[in-house]
C-alpha positions as CSV (number, residue, x, y, z in Angstrom):
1,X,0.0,0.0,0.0
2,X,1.6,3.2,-1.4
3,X,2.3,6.1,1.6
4,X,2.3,8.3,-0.4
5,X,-0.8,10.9,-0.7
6,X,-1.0,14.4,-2.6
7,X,-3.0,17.6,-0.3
8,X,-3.9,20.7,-2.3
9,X,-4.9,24.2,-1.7
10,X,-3.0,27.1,0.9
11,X,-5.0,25.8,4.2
12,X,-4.2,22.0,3.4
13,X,-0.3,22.6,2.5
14,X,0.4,25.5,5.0
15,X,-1.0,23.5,7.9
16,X,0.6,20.4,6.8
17,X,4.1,22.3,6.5
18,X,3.6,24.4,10.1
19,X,2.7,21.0,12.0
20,X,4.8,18.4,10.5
21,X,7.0,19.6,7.9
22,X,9.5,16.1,7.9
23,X,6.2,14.5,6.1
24,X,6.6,16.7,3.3
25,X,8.4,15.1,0.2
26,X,7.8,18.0,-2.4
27,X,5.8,20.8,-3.1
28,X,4.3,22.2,-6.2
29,X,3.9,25.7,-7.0
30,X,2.2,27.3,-9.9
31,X,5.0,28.9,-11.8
32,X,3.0,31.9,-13.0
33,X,2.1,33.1,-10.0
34,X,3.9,35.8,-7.3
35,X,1.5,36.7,-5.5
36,X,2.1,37.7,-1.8
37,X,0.2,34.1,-0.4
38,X,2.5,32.0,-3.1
39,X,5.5,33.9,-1.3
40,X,5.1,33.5,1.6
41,X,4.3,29.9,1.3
42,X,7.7,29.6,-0.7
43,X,9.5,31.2,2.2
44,X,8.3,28.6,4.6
45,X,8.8,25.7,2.2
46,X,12.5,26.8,2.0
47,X,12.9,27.9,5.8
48,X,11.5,23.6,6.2
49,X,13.8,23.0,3.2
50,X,11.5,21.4,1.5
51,X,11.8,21.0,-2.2
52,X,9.6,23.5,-4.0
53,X,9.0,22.5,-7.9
54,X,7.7,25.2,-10.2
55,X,5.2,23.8,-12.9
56,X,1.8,25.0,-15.0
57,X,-1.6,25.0,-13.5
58,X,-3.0,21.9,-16.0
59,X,-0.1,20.0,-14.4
60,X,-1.5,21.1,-10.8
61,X,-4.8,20.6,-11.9
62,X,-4.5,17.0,-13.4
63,X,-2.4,15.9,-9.8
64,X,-5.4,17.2,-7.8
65,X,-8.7,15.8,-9.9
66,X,-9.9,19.2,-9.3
67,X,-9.7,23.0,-10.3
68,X,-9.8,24.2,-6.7
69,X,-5.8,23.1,-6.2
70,X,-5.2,27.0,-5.3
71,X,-1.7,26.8,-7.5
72,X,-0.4,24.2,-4.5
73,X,0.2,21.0,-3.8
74,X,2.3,18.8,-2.4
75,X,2.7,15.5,-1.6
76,X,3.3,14.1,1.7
77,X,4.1,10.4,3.3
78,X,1.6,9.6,5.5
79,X,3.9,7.0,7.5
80,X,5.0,9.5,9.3
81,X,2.0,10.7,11.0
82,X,0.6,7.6,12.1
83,X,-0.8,8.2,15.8
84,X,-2.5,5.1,17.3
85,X,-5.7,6.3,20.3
86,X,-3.4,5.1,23.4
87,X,-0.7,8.1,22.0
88,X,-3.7,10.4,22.3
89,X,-5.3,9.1,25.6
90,X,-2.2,8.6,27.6
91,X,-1.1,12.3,27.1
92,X,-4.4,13.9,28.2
93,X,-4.9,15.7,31.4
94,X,-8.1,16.7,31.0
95,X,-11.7,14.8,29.6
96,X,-11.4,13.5,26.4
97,X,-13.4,14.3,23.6
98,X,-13.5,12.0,20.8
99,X,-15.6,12.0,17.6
100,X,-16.4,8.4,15.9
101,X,-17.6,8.5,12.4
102,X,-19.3,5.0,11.5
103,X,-18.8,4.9,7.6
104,X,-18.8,8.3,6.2
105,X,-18.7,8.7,2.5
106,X,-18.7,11.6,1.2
107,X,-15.4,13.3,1.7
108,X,-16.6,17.0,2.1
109,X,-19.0,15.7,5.0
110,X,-15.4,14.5,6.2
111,X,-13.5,17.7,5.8
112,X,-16.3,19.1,8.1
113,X,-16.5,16.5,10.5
114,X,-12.5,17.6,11.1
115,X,-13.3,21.5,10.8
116,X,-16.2,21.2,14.2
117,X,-14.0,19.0,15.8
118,X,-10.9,20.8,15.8
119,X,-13.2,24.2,16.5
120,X,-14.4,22.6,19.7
121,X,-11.3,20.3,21.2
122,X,-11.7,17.0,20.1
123,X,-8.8,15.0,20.7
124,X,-9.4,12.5,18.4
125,X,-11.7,11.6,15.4
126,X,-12.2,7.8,14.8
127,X,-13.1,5.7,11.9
128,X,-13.0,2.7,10.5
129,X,-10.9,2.0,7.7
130,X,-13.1,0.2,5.5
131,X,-16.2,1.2,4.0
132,X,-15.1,4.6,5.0
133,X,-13.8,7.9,2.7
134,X,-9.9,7.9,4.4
135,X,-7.8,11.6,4.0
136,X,-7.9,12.1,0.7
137,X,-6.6,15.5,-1.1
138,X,-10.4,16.8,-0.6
139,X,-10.6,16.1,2.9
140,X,-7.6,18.0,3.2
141,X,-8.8,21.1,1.4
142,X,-12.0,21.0,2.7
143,X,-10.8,21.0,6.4
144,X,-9.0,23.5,5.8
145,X,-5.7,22.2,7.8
146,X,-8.1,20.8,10.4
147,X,-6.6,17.0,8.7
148,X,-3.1,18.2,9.8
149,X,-4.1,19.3,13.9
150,X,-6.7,17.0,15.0
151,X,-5.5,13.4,14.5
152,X,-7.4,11.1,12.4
153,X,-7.4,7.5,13.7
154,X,-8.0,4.6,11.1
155,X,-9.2,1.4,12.7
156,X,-9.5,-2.2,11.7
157,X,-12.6,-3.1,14.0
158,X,-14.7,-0.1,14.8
159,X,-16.6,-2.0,17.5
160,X,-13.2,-3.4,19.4
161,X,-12.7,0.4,19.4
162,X,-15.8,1.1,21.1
163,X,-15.2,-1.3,23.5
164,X,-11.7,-0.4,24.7
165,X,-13.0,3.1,25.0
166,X,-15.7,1.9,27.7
167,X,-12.8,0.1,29.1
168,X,-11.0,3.4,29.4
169,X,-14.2,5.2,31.2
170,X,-14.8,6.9,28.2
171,X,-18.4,7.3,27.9
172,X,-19.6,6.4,24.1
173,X,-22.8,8.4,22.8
174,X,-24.5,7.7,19.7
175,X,-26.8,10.3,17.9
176,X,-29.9,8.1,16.4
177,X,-33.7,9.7,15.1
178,X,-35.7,7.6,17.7
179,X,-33.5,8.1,20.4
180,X,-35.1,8.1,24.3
181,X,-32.4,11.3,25.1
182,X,-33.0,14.5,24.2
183,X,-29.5,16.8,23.7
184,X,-31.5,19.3,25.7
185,X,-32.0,17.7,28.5
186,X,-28.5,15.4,28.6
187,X,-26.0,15.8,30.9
188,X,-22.6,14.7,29.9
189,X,-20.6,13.9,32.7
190,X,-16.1,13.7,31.9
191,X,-15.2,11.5,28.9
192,X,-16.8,11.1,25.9
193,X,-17.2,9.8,22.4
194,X,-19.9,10.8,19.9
195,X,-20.7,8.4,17.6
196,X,-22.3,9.5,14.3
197,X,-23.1,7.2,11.3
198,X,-23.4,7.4,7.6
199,X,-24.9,10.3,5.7
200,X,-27.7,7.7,4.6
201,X,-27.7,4.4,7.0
202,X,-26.6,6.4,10.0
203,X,-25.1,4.2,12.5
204,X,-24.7,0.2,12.4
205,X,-26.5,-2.1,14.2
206,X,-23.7,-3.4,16.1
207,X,-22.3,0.1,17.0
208,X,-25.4,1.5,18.1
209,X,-26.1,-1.4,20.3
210,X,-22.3,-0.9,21.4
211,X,-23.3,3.0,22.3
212,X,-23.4,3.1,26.4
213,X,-26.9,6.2,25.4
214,X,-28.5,7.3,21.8
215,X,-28.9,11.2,22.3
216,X,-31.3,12.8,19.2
217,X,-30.9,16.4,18.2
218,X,-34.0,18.1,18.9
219,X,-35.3,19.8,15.6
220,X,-38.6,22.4,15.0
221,X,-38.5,22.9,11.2
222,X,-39.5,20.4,8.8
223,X,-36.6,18.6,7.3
224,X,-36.5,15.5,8.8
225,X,-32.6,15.3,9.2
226,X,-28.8,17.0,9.3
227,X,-26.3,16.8,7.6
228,X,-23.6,14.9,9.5
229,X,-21.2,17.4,10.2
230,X,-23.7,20.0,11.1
231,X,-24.9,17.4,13.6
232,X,-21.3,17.0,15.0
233,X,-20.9,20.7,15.5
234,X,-23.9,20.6,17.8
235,X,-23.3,17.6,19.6
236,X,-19.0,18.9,20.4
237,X,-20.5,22.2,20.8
238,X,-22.9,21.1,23.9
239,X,-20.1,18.8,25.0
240,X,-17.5,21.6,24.9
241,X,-20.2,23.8,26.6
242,X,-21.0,21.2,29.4
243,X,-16.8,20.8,30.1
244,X,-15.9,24.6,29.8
245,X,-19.1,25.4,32.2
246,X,-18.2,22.7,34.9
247,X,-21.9,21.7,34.9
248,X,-20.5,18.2,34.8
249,X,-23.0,15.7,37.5
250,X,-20.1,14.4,38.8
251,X,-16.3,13.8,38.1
252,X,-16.7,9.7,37.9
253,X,-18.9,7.7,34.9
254,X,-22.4,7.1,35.3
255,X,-22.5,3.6,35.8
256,X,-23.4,1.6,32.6
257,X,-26.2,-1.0,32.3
């Protein structure tokens, strides 16, 4: 499997080269342009040393699969920013926040997912590796350098996941239509991990019988659902709310059924 992966646009490649330049192996620029953003970008490349390679837009264009490459790309090895969920957990010293997406497809619903959770402190974000969209060069852009601070964890077995997360007291929430709890009325006591499924299926059986509570998203108008990432921002937002307020029941876990 190649490690190898292209990011495009000034977010994606800035963020990339200001949090972990040494996974940088080149850098494309679009030769005609000298603008001040394309200098200053150059001046950090070099300042990181990384190799900066001067080429037309259709090249730029054809690397990317899309017209919104901003005149930059680069391409970066992924090997090197591997982080597995103990390297997260063991290093906090406060309640984590984690966000689990079950199966998300669509890779600008991704790219938002990353944009709410690095706005309100998630820690991590969780997925599995199959049947799921991965970092690709849109999710990159589309976070806009979000990909680069809030690490993405692939995993082999979503539900293990799950379950050594309840091992580690870390309370797992699911967000379901029918659900008994109301986000209104829900308390969320130290740490936790939302749990949001597919933009169409939502989540799967098994991880929503996993889920320690199902929480709903109380809604008045008449569409009948949200889009995925807006339904993250709500759920990290109350969370980061609840933890910033201290209006926590109690520092210990509820206990589990």
């Amino acid at each position: 499997m190649s490690t190898t992966r292209l990011i495009f646009g000034f977010h994606a490649v800035i963020s990339r080269l200001r949090q972990n330049p040494a996974s940088i192996k080149e850098i494309y620029v679009d030769a005609e342009r000298s603008d001040q953003r394309v200098r200053s970008l150059m001046a950090l490349a070099e300042s990181c040393q990384i190799q900066l390679i001067g080429c037309d837009n259709s090249r730029i264009e054809k690397m990317a699969g899309s017209r919104r490459h901003q005149g930059v790309a680069a391409n970066i090895n992924t090997a090197s920013s591997y982080v597995a969920i103990d390297d997260v957990l063991d290093t906090l010293t406060e309640p984590a926040r984690l966000l689990v997406l079950d199966g998300i497809q669509d890779p600008h619903n991704l790219g938002a997912c990353l944009r709410v959770a690095d706005a309100f402190g998630v820690h991590a974000v969780i997925a599995p590796k199959d049947r799921a969209v991965g970092l690709t060069a849109t999710v990159h852009k589309v976070s806009s350098g979000a990909a680069d601070t809030v690490p993405y964890i692939a995993v082999t077995n979503l539900a293990r996941t799950l379950r050594l997360l309840k091992e580690r007291d870390i309370w797992v929430i699911g967000t379901a239509d029918d659900a008994d709890h109301d986000l209104n009325d829900f308390q969320i006591s130290g740490s936790v991990a939302w749990v949001l499924g597919s933009e169409e299926k939502g989540m799967r059986r098994l991880t929503s019988e996993i889920c320690d509570q199902r929480v709903r998203i109380p809604m008045q108008g008449s569409v009948e659902s949200l889009n995925v990432s807006v339904s993250a921002g709500i759920c990290l937002f109350e969370t980061f709310r609840q933890h910033a307020c201290k209006t926590m029941f109690t520092d210990s876990t509820p206990n589990r059924k």
